[in-house]
N, C-alpha and C positions, 0 to 999 in steps of 0.2 A: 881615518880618524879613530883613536880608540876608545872607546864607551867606556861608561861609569866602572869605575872600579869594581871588583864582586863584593869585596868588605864593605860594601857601603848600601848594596843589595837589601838588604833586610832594613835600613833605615830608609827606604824610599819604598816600600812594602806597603798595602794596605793596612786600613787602622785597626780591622777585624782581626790583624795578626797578634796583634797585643793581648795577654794576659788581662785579663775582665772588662776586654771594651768590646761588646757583641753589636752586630751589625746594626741595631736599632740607633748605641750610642754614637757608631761610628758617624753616620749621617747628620746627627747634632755638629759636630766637631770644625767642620768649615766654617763655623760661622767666628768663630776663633781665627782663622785663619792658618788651620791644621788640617794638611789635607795627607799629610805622614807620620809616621814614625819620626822622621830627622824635623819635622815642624816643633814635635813638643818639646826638642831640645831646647829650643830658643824661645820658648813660651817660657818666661823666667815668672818666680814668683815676685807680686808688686810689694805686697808687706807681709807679714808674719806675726805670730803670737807666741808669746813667753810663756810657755807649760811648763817653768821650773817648778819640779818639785816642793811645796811647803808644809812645814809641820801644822799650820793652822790659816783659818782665813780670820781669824781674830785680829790681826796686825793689817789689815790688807784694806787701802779706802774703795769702798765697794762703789756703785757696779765695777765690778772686773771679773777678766777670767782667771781662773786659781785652780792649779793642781794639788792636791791633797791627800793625804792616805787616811778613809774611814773607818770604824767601824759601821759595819748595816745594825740599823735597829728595825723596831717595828714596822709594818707596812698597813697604810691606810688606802683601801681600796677607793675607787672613785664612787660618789653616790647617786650619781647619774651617769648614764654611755656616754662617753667622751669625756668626763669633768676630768678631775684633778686627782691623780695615780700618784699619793705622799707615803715616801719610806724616813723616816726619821735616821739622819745618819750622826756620830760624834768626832770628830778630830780631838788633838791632843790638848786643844784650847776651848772651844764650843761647839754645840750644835748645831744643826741644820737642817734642811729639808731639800730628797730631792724629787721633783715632780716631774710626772708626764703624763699629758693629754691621750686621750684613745688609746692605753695601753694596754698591752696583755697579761694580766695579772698572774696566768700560771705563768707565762714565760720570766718575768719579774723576779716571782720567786725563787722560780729554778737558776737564774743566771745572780741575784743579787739576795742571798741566804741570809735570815737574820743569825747575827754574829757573827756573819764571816769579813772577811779584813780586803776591801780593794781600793783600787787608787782611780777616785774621780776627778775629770777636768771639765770643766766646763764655765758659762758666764754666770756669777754670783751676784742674786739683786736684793734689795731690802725689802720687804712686805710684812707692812704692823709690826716693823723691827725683830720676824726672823725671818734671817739669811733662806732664801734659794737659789738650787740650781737647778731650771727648767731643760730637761733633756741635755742632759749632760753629752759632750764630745765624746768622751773616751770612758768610760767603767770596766776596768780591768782588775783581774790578782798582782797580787803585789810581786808575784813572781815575773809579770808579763810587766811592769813597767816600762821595760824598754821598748817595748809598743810605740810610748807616747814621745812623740819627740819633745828635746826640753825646748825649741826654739822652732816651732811650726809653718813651713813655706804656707802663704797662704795665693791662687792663682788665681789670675782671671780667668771666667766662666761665665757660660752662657747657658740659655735656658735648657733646663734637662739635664744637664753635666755637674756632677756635686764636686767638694771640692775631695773628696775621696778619692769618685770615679779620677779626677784630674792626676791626684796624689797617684795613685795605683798605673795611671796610665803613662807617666813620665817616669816614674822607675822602672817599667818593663823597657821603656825607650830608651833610659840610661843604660839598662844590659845589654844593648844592639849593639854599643859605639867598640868598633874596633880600634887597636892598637894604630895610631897613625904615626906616620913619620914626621917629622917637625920642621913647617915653613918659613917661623919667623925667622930672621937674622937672630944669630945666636946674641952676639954684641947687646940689638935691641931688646932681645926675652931678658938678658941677666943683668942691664939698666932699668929695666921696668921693674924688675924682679916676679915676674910670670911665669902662674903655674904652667906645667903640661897640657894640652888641650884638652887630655881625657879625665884630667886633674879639674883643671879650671869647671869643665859642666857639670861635674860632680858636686863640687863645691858651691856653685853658682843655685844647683837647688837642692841642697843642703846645708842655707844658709844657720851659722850660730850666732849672730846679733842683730838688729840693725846695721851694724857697719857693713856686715856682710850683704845688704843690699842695696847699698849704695852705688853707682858709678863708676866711683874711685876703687872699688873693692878689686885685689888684683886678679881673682876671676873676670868677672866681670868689664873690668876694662880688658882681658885679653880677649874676650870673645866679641865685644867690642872691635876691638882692631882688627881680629879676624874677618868679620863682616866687611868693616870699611875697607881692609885690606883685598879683597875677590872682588869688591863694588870695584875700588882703585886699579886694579890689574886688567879687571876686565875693559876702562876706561884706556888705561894705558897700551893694552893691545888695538885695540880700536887707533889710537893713535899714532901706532907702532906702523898700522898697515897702511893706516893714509899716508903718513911718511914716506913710507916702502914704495906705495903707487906711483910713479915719477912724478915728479911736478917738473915744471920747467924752469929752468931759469929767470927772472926781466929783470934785468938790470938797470937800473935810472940812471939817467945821463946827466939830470936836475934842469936841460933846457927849458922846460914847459913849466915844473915846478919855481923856477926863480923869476922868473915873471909875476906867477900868480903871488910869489912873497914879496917881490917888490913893489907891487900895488896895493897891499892892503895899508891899511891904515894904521896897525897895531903890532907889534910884535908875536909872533903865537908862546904861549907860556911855554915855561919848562917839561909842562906835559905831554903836550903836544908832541913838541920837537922831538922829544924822548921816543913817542908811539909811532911818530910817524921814520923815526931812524929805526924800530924794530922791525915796523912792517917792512921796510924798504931790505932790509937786511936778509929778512926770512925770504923776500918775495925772488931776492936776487939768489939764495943758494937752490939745488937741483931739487930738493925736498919741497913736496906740497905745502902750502901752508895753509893751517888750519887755527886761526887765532878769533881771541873774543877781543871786542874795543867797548869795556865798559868804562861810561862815563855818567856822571851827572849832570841835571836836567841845566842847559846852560853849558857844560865846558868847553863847547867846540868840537864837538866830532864831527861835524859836517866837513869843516877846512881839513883835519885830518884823512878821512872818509875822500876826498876829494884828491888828494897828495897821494895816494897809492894809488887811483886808478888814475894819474899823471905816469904813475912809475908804469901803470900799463901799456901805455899810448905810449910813453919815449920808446919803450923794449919794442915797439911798433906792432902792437896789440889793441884789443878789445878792453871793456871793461864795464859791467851793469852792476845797477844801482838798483836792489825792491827792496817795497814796504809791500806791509800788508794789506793796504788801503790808497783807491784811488786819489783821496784827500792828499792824503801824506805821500805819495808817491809825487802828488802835483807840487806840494810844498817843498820835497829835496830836489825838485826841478827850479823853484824859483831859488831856492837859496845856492845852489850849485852852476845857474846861471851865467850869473854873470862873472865867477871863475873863470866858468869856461872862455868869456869872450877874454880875459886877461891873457889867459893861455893860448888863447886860438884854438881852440878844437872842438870840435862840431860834437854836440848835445842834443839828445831826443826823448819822446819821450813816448813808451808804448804802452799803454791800458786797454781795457775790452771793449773801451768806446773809439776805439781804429777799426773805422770796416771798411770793406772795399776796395776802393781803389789807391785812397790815401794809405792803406796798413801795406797792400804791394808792395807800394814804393817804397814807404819805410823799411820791409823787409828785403826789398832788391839791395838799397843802401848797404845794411845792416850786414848784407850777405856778401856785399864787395868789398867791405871796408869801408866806405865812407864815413860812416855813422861811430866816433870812435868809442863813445861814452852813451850807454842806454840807461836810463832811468826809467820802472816799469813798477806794475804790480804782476801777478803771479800769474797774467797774460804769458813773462817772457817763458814760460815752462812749455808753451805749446807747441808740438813738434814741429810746426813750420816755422817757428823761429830760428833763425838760423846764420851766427857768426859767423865773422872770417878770419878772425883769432883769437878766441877769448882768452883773456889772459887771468883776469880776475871777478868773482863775484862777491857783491857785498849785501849782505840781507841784514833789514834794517827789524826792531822790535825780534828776536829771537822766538819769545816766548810764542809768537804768532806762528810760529815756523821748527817743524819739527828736525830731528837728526835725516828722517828721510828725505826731505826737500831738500837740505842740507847740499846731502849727496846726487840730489838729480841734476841741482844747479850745477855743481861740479863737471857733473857729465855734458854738461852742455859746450864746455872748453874741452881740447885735450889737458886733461890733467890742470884745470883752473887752480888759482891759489882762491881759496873762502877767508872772509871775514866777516865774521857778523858785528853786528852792534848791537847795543842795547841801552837804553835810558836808565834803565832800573836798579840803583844799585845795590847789589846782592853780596851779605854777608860773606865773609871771607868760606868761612866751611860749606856755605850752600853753592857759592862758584864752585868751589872745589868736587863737591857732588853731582851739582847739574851738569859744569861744564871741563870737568876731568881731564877729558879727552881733548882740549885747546889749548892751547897758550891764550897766554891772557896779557894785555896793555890795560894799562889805566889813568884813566883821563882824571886827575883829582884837585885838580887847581882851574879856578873861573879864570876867562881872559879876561884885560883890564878892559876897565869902561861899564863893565856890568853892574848896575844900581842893588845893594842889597833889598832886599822885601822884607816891608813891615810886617808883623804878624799880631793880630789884635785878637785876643778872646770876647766875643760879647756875649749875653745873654738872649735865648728867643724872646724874653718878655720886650727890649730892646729894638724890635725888627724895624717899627715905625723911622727911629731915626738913624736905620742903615739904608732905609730908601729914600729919604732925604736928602743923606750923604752923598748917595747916587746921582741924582736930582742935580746938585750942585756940582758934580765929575763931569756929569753930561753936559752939563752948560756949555764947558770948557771944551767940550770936541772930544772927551775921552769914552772909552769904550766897558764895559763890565759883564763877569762871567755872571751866573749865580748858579749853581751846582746842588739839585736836589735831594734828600737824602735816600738811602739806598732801607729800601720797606719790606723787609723779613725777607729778601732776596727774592719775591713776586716779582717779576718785569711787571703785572696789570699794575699791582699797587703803586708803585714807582712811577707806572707811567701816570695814574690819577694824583696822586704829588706833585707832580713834574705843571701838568696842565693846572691844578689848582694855581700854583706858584705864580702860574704865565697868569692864567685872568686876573687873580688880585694886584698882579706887580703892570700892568698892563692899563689897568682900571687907574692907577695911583700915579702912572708913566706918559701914559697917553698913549693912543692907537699908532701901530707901524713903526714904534722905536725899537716894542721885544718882541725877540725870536726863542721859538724853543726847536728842541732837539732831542730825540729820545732814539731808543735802542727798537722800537718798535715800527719808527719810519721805517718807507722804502727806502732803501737806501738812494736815489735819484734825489727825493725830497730834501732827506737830510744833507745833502751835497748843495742842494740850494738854499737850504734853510743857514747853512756852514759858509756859503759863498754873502750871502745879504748884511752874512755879522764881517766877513772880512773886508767887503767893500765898503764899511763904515755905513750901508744903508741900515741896518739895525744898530740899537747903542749898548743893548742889554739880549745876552743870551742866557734864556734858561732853558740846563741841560740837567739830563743825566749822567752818568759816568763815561757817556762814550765820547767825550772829549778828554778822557782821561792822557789817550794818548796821541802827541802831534801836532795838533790845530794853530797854529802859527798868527797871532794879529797885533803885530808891535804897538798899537796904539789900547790896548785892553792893559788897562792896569790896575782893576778890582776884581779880585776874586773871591766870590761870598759862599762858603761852604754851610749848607744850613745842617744841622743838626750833625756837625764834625764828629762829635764821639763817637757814632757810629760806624768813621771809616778808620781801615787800617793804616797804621802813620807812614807804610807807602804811598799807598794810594793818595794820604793829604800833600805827603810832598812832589808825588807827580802832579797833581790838580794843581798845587802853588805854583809851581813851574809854566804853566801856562802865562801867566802874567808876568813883567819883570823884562820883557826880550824888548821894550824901545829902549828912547831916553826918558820917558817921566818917569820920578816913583811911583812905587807901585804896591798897594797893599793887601793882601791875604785875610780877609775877616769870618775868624771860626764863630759859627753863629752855632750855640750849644745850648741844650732844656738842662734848666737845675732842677734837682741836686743831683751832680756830676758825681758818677762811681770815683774809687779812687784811682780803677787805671783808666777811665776816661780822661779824668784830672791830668795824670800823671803825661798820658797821650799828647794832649793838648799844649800842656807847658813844655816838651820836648820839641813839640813845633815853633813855639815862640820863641826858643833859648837857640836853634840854630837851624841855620841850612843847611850843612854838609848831607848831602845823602847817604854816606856813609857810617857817619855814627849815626841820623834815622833808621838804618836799615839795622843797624846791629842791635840799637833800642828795641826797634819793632820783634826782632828774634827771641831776645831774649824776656819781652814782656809776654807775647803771642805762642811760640814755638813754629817751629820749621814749617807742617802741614799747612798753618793758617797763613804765613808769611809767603809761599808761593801759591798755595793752593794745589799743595798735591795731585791732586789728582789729573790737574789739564796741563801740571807742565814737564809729566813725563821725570819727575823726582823719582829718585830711590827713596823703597821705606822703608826702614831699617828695624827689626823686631828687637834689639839691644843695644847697639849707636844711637846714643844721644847728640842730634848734629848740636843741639844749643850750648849744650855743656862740654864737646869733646870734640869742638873746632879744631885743637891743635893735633890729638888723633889722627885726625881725616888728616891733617896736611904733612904726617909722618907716614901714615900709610903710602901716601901718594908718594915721597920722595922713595919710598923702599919696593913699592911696585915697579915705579920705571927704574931704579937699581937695576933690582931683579933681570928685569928684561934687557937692558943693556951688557949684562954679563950674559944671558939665556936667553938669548929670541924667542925661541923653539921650545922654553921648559923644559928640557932635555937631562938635565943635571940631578944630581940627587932632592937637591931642593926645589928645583924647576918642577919635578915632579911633584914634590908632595903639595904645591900651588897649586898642582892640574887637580889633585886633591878633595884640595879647600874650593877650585873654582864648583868641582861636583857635587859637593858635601853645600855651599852654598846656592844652588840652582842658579849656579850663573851658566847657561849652556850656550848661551850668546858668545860668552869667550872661548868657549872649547870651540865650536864652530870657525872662529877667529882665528884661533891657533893652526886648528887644519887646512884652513884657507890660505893662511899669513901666508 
């Protein structure tokens, strides 16, 4: 494997190497998230100030800040330690004054001479109608003006770090950057019309307008796509190698599957047929397959979900079914069911509550063949689980389940085809980021029969006669969530919510109809507290968000989110999703405190005006941003210090057609441009793909 280039050596250098950042400063500087030299490249400045040159601040609506050329007049010493250090200065229109606190009078004199001519910048405020400027930025001769920039990068900083020290310390980084060879496709740099890379971070912070620190600006969008371009590459070698690892053939015969179609009831949509002809496609050529099945809450991915591992059993194979949760592990057991009995093929199901003698047998099965279709929670991972051919793995909520289970489940088959699922649906560019490395189907059409859901806004003042409303649901046999609001992210407060909710709704209900549920159960409890509301022996469940994902009870068709503005309009439309799966209507009532912000507001009417998850989730992006919309942090997101995922969706998804390009002509980067990738992967700390590379 070949190590980081040597030209790139000094940009991955300690910070103490820098021109005026000594080792005290250096130690501030992580908190920035600069832990190099090649960090403050991409620490771009967020906005800037205008220090154009003016002959007067007489024309200028004050406060503002204003460059100027004075003369110095008289100096007015302070009359107390610390007061107010005034030198009377003129421009070519009026006077002024400029002041500073605790200052040193001989040093004053000696650098700001009465009569002599220099050029001050600084903020200009009104006081008893004359102008000052309190500690001016910059007091120079008028010989040194080009000192001041006319158009000043201004950075983020943190405590101890001026924006000097900042200033000083990214220009010495900018003298690091070596000569590089050039990775975009030429085609795509001279449609874009994109600087040079040593061009582009030049320019990027030494912006001359506003426009120049926009997005759009064509530095900046090219260091931009350089980013998403290393993220893209590195995702594409990842998938380059899964590829590479044999997969095996299973080819579907459609015996088992035309059975299970010709009992159902319904047609499967367009979408379906579509996902389940891709899976079948991939599952049957010699390459792994490594696909996403994202769908919305409702479309049927279970029946699809269910048709591939049919394609595993014809090819006369294995095939397991996890979720994250015993719950939901139990519930793609009851819904894949009775499939199975359509098909004829034997359905099981293994969690951590198999002991003994019963788990044996399960396992002796499992290990003959018998058993062709497993359905499990993260029990199946345990080394004595053990196939007798796996063919396929399908792991159900994603976001529970990391890239590395990913691949263990894999190792459980020789060479398994993976498909994950997921309920969630995610923004076109944050697929593209989270999940790079897959092929992706998508489920985007309800199957018929599904009852739209009402979506109601009401007011808390209003609560009395939404449990009324309840009152007279229950009569009739029907079932109701009520969904607690989520309290400064505290689990104690949330849970003190949660039980308030249960005793007053309880008190107004009557004893033994509501059940609650919270995140602070043992889980045991909560599995029977979850079982009382699906047996209909409860009428009303109040929970907190951990029925967000899963809980299956075709007869619940009120869902009362109380204090809704508070959640993010994912999260309302997976909670909607709970209700809506029998035949009664079914209604969603956002229970909201006025007076509603405006993106509360805005939130809220977004959920009444539709269901598609997909324009919810694009909403949520673009109201929210990318961090808050998955929650960076637990779901293993790239962060990008100059990719804007909200704004430069279409970016990421050129990046990506020009990564697997790339590598489809260069497995190996081996090429003159394959190389200067290896580059940009070094120059990005992407070292996950170099290892990739030398592995592949």
């Amino acid at each position: 494997m070949r190590g980081r280039p040597t030209s790139l050596f000094p940009l991955f250098a300690g910070l103490e190497t820098l021109a005026g950042v000594g080792p005290k400063t250096a130690k501030l500087f992580p908190q920035l998230g600069v832990e190099a030299p090649r960090d403050l490249l991409f620490t771009l400045p967020h906005t800037g100030i205008d220090r154009q040159l003016r002959t007067s601040i007489q024309d200028v609506t004050l406060p503002a800040t204003v460059t100027v050329s004075v003369t110095i007049g008289a100096h007015r010493p302070a009359r107390n330690k610390g007061g107010a250090y005034r030198i009377q200065v003129e421009d070519e229109g009026t006077s002024f004054q400029l002041v500073y606190f605790h200052a040193r009078g001989d040093y004053l004199e000696r650098t700001l001479p009465t009569g002599s001519r220099r050029i001050v910048s600084g903020r200009v405020e009104l006081f008893d109608g004359i102008g000052q400027m309190v500690h001016p930025d910059h007091a120079v001769p008028e010989e040194d003006a080009n000192d001041i920039p006319s158009f000043e990068p201004v950075y983020p900083l943190t405590a101890g770090v001026t924006q000097k020290t900042m200033f000083k310390a990214t220009r010495a980084a900018l003298n690091l950057v070596p000569p590089l060879t050039e990775w975009i496709d030429p085609n795509q740099k001279a449609q874009s019309n994109w600087p040079d890379f040593g061009q582009a971070i030049q320019d990027a912070h030494a912006p001359q307008s506003v426009a120049d620190l926009a997005a759009t600006s064509p530095a900046r969008e090219r260091l931009a796509y350089d980013e998403l371009m290393a993220h893209q590459l590195t995702l594409a070698l990842a998938r380059l190698r899964e590829r590479r690892s044999q997969g095996r053939s299973s080819k579907a015969t459609g015996r088992l599957q035309s059975k299970v179609l010709g009992a159902l009831p319904y047609r499967p949509t367009g979408a379906q047929t579509r996902a389940i002809a891709e899976i079948s496609a991939n599952m049957a050529d010699e390459n792994r397959m490594n696909r996403l099945l994202q769908g919305d809450v409702g479309a049927g991915k279970t029946l699809v979900a269910f048709m591939a591992l049919l394609v595993a059993v014809e090819a006369g194979g294995q095939g397991v079914m996890m979720a994250p949760t015993e719950i939901l592990a139990r519930q793609h057991l009851a819904g894949l069911q009775p499939l199975a009995e359509d098909a004829g093929v034997v359905l099981e199901l293994l969690t951590g509550r198999d002991k003994g003698r019963e788990r044996i047998a399960k396992l002796d099965a499992l290990a003959r063949g018998d058993i062709q279709i497993l359905v499990g929670t993260h029990a199946v991972f345990q080394p004595d689980v053990v196939f007798a051919d796996l063919r396929l793995a399908i792991v159900d909520e994603q976001h529970r389940f990391g890239v590395r289970q990913r691949l263990e489940l894999g190792k459980k088959g020789r060479h398994a085809d993976v498909l994950v699922m997921t309920a969630t649906p995610i923004p076109r560019s944050l697929a593209l980021a989270q999940y790079g490395d897959m092929d992706v189907s998508v489920l985007d059409e309800k199957p018929p029969g599904r009852k739209p859901i009402r979506t109601a806004m009401v007011s808390t003042e209003r609560i009395d006669e939404v449990v009324e409303r309840l009152r007279a649901v229950m009569a009739t046999g029907q079932q109701c969530y009520w969904v607690c609001p989520l309290v400064e992210e505290s689990e104690i407060l949330d849970l003190t919510a949660a039980e308030e909710r249960f005793k007053r709704l309880r008190a107004m209900l009557g004893e033994g109809v509501v059940g609650l549920v919270h995140g602070q159960m043992p889980p045991a409890d909560k599995d029977a507290a979850l079982a009382r509301f699906q047996s209909g022996e409860t009428k009303v469940l109040v929970a907190t968000t951990v029925i967000e994902v899963g809980v299956d009870v075709p007869n619940a068709t009120i869902m009362v989110i109380e204090r809704a503005e508070t959640f993010g309009l994912a999260q309302l439309h997976q909670l909607r999703g709970r209700v809506g799966r029998g035949d009664a209507a079914s209604t969603c009532v956002l229970l909201y405190q006025s007076p509603l912000s405006e993106t509360g507001q805005k939130r809220l009417e977004v959920m009444r005006e539709t269901e598609d998850g997909f324009v919810i989730a694009e909403t949520d992006l673009a109201m929210r941003g990318a961090g808050d919309v998955i929650g960076v942090a637990q779901s293993g997101m790239p962060r990008f210090r100059v990719a804007d995922l909200e704004q430069q969706a279409d970016l990421m998804a050129v990046a990506q057609s020009d990564a697997r390009a790339l590598l489809m002509d260069d497995p190996a980067l081996e090429k003159p441009r394959g190389q200067a990738a290896r580059t940009l992967l070094w120059l990005m700390r992407q070292d996950e793909a170099i290892r990739l590379i030398s592995v592949g």
